[in-house]
Phi, psi and omega in degrees: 000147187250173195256122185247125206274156150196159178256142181212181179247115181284147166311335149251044170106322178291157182250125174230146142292178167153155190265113186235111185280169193183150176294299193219171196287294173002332185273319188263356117345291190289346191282301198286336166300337184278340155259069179024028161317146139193167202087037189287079146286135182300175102195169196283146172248189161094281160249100263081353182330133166105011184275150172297183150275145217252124169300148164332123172070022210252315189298138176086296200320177176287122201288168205268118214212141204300336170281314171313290171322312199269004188249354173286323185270335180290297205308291182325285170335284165334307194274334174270313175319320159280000157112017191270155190281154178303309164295324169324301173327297182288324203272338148288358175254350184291315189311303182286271209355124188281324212261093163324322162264340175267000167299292195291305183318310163284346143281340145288328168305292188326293175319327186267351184287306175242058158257346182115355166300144165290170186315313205272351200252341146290320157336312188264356155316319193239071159309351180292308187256331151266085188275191199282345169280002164240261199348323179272338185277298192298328169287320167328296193300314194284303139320327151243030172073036185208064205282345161311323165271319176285355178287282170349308185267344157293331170293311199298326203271332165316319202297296200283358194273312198300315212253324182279002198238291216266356151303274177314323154303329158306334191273341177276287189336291154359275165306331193248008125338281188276352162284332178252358150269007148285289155009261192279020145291298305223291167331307172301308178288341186251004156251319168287270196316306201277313177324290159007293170296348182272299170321334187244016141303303180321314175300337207246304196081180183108170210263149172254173161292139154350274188326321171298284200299334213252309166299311133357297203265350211250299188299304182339302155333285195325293184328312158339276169229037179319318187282319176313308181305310142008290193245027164279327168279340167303293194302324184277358178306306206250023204240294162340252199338321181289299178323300163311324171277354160258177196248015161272274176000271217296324188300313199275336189262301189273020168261307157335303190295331191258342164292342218267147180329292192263318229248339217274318170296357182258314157356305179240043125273332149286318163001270216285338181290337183281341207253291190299344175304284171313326162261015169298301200285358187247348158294239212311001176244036185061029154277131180301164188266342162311285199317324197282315190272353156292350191279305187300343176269009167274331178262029197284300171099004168210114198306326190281313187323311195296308160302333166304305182299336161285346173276329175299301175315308189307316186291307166311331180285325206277355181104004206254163184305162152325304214285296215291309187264340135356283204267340160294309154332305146120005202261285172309110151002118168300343182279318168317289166320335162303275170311344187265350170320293179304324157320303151315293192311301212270358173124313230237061178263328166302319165321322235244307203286318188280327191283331181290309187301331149316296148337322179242013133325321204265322157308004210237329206259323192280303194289335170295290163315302173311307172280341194273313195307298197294324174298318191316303187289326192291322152286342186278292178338271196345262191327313192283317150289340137286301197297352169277309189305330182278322180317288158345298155342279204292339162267359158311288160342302202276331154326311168298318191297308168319291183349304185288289181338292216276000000 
């Protein structure tokens, strides 16, 4: 047995620690739900501490890729829908399977599948490859018979989670793309280029233009202290990262990221499409609902969203509606808060929870456009006014000089 460090949230509220031998971190999950432990994080102890742990053979090997999962969960669906047995399932899609680490991985489920573990309690051996919103919708699925529609609804919901991180990397990618071959021109010229332009200004002599002098003094700097700079951005790289990762950091950072002029409204528009998505899909597939906002507030992906939702839950266990700490939180939309209201009354809140997540896809899709539109030109200025401004610079000097000639 290896030794596993973890954090949970106590029934009343407190954040507690503590050390659990246990076969896999999965294990030490189920142990602390079972004394009401939530909010559980995991992790390995002794050397590397504070890294999670690695499935077995899983380091260095091929990551697990979001596609792999969904094409994996359709066939299985597919395949228990025609009636074929459960090992049956694994040991043929483990046989095809390309990805060499989800190979082993399914054969390892397979294996725990008929040593007598249930599907979903194999499953949760390998948080690498199964997290916890798909282990619980498949125990969900297993209990109540009906693992064929939850596979189903785990593909779609996978489908869209998938189609939503790459609307938001696009909208990043793009920009920062383009910044950063603004960047390494900008470098090149005021480290390569410009000295060139200095040495034969220097030749010539004579009084420079400003604009000349000032680019001049810029490359000089550069030059200078390139290296400094160099690694003045790895340390603040790596003073952040560290900073973020504790959690008055992460709390601080990601209250800013939802404050931020532009970035801050789409942000919490993937929030809330990810939050309603997720416990939509798990409200229908009979997963309770505490359990479904614990899932959903570890995988929320913004802390203060995560701490609202833990706050929710907390209100709910005390007896109080969904719709009431929702709308205290200050996190969620009031048009959000309504609709999951009407929802409550009437019953019909996984319906209710998927038409908002339909709804801020597109809004999400809409705000993605909108920034990629406003960013194209605004960076083409950026980029085109500097290197036309050093260009410029630099070419000033010799315009007088023609001037003087003629």
């Amino acid at each position: 047995m290896a030794k596993f460090n973890w954090e949970a949230r106590s029934k009343s509220g407190q954040i507690q620690k503590g050390v659990m031998e246990a076969d896999n971190i999965g294990l030490v999950e189920t142990q602390l739900k079972r004394f009401g432990f939530t909010g559980i994080t995991v992790k390995g102890e002794g050397k590397g501490l504070g890294k999670e742990l690695k499935i077995p053979g899983f380091s260095g090997a091929k990551k697990i890729e979001t596609k792999d999962l969904v094409v994996f969960t359709r066939q299985f669906a597919t395949m228990i829908d025609s009636g074929l047995p459960l090992v049956q399932c694994l040991d043929i899609l483990s046989g095809q399977q390309e990805n060499k680490t989800f190979k082993d991985i399914l054969y390892k489920v397979k294996e725990s599948v008929e040593s007598g573990s249930t599907f979903a309690d194999a499953l949760a051996k390998h948080p690498k490859a199964f997290d916890q919103l798909y282990v619980n919708l498949v125990a969900a699925g297993e209990v109540g018979g009906i693992l064929d529609t939850i596979l189903n609804r785990l593909a779609a919901y996978i489908e869209k989670a998938m189609k939503l991180k790459k609307q938001v990397k696009g909208a990043m990618v793009y920009p920062a793309t383009i910044l950063s071959i603004a960047v390494i021109v900008v470098g090149v010229i005021l480290v390569f280029v410009i000295p060139t332009f200095a040495k034969m200004f220097a030749d010539f002599g004579g009084d420079l233009p400003v604009p000349t002098k000032i680019v001049i003094g810029l490359s000089n700097f550069l030059k200078k202290y390139i290296v400094v700079m160099i690694a003045a951005f790895f340390i603040l790289k790596f003073a952040f990262q560290k900073y973020y990762a504790t959690p008055n950091g992460r709390k601080v950072v990601d209250r800013l990221a939802l404050k931020a002029p532009i970035v801050g409204p789409l942000i919490r528009k993937v929030s809330v499409a990810k939050f309603t998505r997720t416990l939509g899909t798990m409200i229908s597939s009979g997963v309770p609902i505490m359990d479904g906002l614990e899932i959903v507030a570890k995988t929320a992906g913004n802390k203060i969203v995560e701490e609202a939702i833990y706050n929710v839950r907390q209100a709910i266990s005390e007896g109080k509606t969904i719709a009431e700490p929702l709308a205290a939180c200050g996190v969620f939309p009031p048009m959000v808060v309504q609709m999951i209201s009407v929802g409550e009354a009437t019953g019909a809140m996984d319906t209710m929870l998927n038409k908002i997540a339909d709804f801020y896809d597109d809004e999400v899709d809409d705000a993605v456009s909108a920034l990629t539109s406003m960013m194209e030109p605004l960076l083409m200025v950026v980029l085109g006014t500097t290197v036309g401004g050093l260009v410029i610079a630099m070419y000033l000097p010799i315009f007088k000089l023609i001037t003087l000639i003629k």
